[in-house]
C-alpha positions as CSV (number, residue, x, y, z in Angstrom):
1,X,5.0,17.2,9.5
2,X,3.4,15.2,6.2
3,X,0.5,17.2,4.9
4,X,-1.7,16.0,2.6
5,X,-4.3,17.3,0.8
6,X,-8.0,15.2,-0.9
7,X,-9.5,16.4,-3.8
8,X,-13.2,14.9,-4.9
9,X,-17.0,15.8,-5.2
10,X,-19.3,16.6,-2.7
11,X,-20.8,13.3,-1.8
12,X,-17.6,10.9,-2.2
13,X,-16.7,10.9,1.2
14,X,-13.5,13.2,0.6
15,X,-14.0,14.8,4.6
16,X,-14.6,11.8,6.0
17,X,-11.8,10.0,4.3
18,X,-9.3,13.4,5.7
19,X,-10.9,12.5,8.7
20,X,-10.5,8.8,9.3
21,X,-6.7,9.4,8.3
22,X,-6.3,11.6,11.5
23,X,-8.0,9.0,13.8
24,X,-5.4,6.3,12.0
25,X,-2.5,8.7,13.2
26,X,-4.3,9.1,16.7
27,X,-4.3,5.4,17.0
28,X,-0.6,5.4,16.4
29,X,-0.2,8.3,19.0
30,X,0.7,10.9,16.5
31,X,-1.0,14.6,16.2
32,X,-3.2,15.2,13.6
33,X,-5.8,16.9,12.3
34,X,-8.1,16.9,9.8
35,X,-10.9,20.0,8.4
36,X,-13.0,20.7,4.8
37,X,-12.6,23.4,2.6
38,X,-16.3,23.5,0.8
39,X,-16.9,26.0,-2.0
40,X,-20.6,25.4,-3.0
41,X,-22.1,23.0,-0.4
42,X,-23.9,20.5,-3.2
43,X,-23.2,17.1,-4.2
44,X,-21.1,16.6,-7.1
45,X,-19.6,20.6,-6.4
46,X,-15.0,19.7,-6.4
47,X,-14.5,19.7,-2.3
48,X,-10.9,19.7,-0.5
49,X,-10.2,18.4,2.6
50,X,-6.9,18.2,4.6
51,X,-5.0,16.3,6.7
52,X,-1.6,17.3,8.3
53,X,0.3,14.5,10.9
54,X,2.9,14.8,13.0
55,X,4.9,13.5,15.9
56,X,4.7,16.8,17.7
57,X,1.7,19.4,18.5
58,X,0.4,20.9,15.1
59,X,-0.2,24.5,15.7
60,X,-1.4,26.1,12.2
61,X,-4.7,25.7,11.2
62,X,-4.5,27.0,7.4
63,X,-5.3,24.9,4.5
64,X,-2.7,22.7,3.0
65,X,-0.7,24.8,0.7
66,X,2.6,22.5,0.5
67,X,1.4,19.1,0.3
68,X,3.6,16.0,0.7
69,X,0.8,14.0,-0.9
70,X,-2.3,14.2,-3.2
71,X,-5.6,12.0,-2.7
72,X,-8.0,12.7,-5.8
73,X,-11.2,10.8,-5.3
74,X,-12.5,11.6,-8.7
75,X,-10.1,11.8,-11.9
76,X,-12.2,14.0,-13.6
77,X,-10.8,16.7,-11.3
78,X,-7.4,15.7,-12.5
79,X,-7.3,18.6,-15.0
80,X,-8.5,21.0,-12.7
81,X,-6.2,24.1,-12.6
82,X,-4.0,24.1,-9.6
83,X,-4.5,20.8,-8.5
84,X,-0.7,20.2,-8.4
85,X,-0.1,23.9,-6.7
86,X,2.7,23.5,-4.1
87,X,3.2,19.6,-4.6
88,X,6.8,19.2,-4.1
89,X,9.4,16.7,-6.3
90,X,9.8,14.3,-3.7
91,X,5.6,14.4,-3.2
92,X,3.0,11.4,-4.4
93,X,-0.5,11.1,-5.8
94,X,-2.7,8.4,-5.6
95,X,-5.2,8.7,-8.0
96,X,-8.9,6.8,-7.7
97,X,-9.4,5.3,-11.0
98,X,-9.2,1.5,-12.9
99,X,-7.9,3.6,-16.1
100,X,-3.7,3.6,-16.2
101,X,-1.9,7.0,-15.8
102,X,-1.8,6.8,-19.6
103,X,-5.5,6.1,-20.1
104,X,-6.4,9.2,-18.1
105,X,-4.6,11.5,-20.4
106,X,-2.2,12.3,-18.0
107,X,1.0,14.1,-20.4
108,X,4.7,14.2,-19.4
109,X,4.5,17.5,-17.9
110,X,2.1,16.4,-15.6
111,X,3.7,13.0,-14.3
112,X,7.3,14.1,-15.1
113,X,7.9,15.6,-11.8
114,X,6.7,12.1,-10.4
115,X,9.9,9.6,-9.0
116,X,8.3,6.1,-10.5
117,X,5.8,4.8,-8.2
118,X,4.8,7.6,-6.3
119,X,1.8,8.7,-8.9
120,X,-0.3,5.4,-8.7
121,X,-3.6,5.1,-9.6
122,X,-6.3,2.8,-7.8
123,X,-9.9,1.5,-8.4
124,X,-11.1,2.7,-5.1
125,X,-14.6,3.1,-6.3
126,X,-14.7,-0.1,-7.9
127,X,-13.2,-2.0,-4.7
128,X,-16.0,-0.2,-3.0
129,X,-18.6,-1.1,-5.0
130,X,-17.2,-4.9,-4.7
131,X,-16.9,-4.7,-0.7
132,X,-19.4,-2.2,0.5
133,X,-22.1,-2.0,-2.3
134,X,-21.9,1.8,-2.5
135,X,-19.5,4.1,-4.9
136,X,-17.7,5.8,-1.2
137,X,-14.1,5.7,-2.2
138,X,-12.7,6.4,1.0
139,X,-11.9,3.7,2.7
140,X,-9.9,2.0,-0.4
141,X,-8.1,5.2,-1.1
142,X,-6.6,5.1,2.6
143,X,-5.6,1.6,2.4
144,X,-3.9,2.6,-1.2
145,X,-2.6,5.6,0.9
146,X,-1.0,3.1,3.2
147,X,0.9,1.0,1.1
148,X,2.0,4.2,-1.2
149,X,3.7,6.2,2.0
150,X,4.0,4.2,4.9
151,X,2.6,7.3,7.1
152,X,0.0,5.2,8.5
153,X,-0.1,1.7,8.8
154,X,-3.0,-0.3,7.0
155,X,-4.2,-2.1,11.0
156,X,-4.4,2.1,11.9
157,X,-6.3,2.6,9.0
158,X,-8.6,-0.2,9.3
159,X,-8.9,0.5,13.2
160,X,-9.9,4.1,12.2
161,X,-12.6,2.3,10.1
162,X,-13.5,0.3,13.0
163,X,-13.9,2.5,15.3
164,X,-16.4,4.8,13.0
165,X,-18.5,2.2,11.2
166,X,-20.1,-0.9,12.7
167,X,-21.3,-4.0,11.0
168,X,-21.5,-4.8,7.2
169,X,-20.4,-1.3,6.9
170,X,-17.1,-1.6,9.0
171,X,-16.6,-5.3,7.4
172,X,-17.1,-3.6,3.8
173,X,-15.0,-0.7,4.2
174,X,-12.1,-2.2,5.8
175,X,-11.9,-5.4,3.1
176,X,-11.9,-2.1,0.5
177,X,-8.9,-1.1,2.2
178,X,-7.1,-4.5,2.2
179,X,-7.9,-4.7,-1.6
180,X,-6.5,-1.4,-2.1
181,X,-3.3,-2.0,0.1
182,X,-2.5,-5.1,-2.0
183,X,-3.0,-3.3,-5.2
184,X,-1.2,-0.4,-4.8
185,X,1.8,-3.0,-3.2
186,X,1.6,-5.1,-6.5
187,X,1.4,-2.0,-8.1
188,X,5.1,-0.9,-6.2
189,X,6.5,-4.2,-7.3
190,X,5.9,-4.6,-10.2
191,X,7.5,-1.1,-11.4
192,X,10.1,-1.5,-9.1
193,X,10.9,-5.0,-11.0
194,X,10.3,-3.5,-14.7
């Protein structure tokens, strides 16, 4: 089973990016599922969502505890105490922000436990300002989620997107994804050619 868990702000689109990776993994007839974990219900409050896939029947229900993977939608969570609870060695994060690892203050301890290229970051709001016109991250994080784990393919992901948006909202969230896909792949090769 790969679990993985999304940390943003209410608002970002952090369940509905959870939840579009599940419909990916359903289009590539795999179990999944996908459920919120909400403290205060505002916008801007730190939400969790998760998303565990699998080629068999997923039978617990709890929240993510072990993750193999870490979306953060917004970097100023980043420092947030336990944010890294139960992330294991062989794990990845894909971090939405244009600023480098360095830039974002992130020290040794914190990326040490980090095999290169599997703590990435990503301008997923950017991209979706670009493509969609609105600062929803999802979509570009998913695409980035793609080309960092191979769990999903990007045409799942951008059927998933397909299938829950119509129109200029579809076409702007699934070129997000592209962008983000080709980023996080120039990202891969480059470090693996360093």
């Amino acid at each position: 089973m790969f679990s993985v868990r999304f940390h943003g702000r209410g608002g970002q689109g952090v369940v509905t990016a959870a939840e579009l990776l599940a419909a990916a993994a359903f289009s590539e007839g795999r179990h999944a599922q996908a459920f919120p974990s909400f403290g205060s219900e505002r916008m801007g409050a730190p939400v969790m969502s998760f998303c565990r896939i699998d080629d068999k029947t997923i039978r617990t229900h709890e929240p993510v505890t072990e993750p193999d993977a870490l979306i953060v939608q917004d970097p100023t969570l980043l420092h947030q105490a336990g944010l890294l609870a139960g992330l294991s060695g062989s794990g990845c994060m894909l971090v939405n922000s244009p600023a480098s690892i360095g830039d974002l203050g992130l020290s040794a301890e914190f990326t040490g436990g980090f095999r290169p290229g599997r703590l990435l970051v990503v301008p997923g709001t950017r991209l979706a300002l670009t493509y969609l016109g609105r600062p929803l991250p999802g979509a570009a994080m998913l695409g980035g989620f793609a080309a960092l784990t191979g769990v999903v393919s990007l045409d799942s992901v951008l059927a998933a997107l397909a299938e829950r948006f119509s129109g200029k909202v579809a076409d702007g969230n699934q070129a997000a994804a592209r962008a983000a896909f080709a980023y996080v792949m120039d990202e891969q090769e480059a470090l693996t050619n360093a």
